[in-house]
C-alpha positions in Angstrom: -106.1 38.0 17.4 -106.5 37.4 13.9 -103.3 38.1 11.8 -102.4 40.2 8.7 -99.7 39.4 6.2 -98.4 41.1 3.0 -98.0 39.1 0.1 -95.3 38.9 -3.2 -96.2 37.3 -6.4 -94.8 33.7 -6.2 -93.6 31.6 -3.8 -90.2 31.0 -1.6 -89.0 32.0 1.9 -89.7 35.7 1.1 -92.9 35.7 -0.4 -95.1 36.8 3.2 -94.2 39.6 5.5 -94.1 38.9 8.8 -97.4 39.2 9.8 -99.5 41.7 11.9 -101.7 41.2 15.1 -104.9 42.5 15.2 -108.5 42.0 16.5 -111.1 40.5 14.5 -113.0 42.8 15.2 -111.1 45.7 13.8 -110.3 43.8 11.1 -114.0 42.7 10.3 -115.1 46.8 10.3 -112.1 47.8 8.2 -112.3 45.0 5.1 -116.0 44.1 5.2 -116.4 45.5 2.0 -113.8 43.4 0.3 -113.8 40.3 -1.7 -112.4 37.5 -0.5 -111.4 33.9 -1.5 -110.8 30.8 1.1 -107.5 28.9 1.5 -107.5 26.0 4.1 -103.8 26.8 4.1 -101.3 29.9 3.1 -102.0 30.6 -0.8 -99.6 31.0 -3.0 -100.7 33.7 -5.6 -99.1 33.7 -9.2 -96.6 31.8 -10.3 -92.7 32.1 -9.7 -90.5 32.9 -7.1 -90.5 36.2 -5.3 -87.5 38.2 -4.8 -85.9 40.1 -1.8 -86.7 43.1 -3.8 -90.2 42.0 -5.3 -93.2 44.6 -3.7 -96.3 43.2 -1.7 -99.1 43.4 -3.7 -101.3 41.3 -1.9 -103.3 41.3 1.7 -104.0 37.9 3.4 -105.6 37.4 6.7 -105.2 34.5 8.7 -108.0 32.7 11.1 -107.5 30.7 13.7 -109.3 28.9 16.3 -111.8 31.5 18.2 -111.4 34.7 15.7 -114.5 33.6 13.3 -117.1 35.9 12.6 -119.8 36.6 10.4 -117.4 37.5 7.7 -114.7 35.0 8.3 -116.4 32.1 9.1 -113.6 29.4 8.7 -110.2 29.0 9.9 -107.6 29.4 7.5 -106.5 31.9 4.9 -108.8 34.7 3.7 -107.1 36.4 0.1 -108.3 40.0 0.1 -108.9 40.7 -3.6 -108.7 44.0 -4.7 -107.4 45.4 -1.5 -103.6 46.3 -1.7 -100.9 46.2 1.5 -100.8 50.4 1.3 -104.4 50.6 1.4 -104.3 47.9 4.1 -101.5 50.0 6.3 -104.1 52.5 6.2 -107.4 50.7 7.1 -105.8 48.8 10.0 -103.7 51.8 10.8 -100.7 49.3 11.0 -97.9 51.6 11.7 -94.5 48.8 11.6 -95.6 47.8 8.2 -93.0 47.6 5.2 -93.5 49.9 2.2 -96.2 48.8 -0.2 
């Protein structure tokens, strides 16, 4: 499975969520329409360092080893421009997700 995380501005120990299991292939139907920029390791978006209290603005999927596809052809990190963690929750009908 591929794996979802939510992302704060910055960097530091709290600047991910924990992360979120799900299949490529419900992720490739649910986000196909999004932008997307390549990482070949965890981005850091924005400057600064996220605090315990700082929202996730930001959606990042993670590839590994057997979960490319069409849209995700490279392991590594896929930033989901434009697409924010609440509309996310929604899409990939992640229920244990933290408010956006």
């Amino acid at each position: 499975m591929a794996k979802v995380f939510f992302v704060k501005d910055g960097t530091g120990d709290e600047h991910t969520s924990s992360g979120f299991d799900i299949p490529i292939g419900e992720i490739n139907k649910a986000l196909r329409s999004f932008e997307k920029k390549y990482f070949a390791s965890g981005p850091t978006i924005n400057s600064g360092v996220a605090g315990t209290f700082s929202p996730y603005r930001h959606v990042v999927v993670e590839i590994t080893d057997g979960e490319t596809s069409v849209f995700f052809p490279t392991v590594g990190f896929y930033y989901m421009t434009g697409l924010r963690p609440a509309e996310a929750k929604t899409l990939l009908k992640i229920a244990n997700a933290p408010d956006a």
